[in-house]
N, C-alpha and C positions, 0 to 999 in steps of 0.2 A: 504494500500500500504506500503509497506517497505524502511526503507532510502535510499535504494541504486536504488531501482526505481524509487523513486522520484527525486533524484541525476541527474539520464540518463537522465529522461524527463527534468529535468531542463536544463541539456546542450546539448540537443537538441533542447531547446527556446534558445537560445543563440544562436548556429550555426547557425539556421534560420534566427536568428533577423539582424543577421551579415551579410549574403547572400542577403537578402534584403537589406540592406544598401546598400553594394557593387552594387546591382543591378540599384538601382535606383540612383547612383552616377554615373554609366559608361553611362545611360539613359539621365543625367544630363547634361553629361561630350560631347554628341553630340552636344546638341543645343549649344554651345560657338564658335565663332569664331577663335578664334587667342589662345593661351595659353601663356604663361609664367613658368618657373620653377626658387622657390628659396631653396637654402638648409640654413636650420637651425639647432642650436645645441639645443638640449633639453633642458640642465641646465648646469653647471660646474662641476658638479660631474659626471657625465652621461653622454659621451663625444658624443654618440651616432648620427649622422646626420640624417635630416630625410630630405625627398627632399617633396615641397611641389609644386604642380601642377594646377596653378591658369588660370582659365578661364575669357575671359574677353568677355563680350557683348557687345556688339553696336546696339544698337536700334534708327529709323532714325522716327522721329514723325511730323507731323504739328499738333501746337498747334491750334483745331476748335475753342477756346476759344476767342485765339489772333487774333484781326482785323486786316488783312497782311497791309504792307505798301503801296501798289499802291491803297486801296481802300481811 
């Protein structure tokens, strides 16, 4: 194979790798209830903001371990 094919194919594993990410984060991104968004700065050189998109869960559980209080 020649460098430059091998080149393609490599950022074609890349593009993919990345797709799938995104994919299975927008997958991710259903099961949460509520969101939150914060913006942050990168570094101080790099004044750049990036907004970050935080999911938050709530899961409601009886502990079968714990012996309730009316027994």
């Amino acid at each position: 194979m020649s460098k430059l094919k091998i080149q393609k194919n490599k950022e074609k594993i890349v593009k993919l790798l990345n797709e799938n990410i995104d994919l299975e984060y927008n997958l991710r991104l259903k099961t949460f209830k509520s969101f939150s968004q914060k913006v942050v700065a990168t570094s101080k050189k790099d004044t750049t903001a990036v907004i970050l998109k935080i999911g938050h869960w709530f899961e409601w559980f009886k502990d079968e371990d714990k012996p309730s209080e009316k027994e």
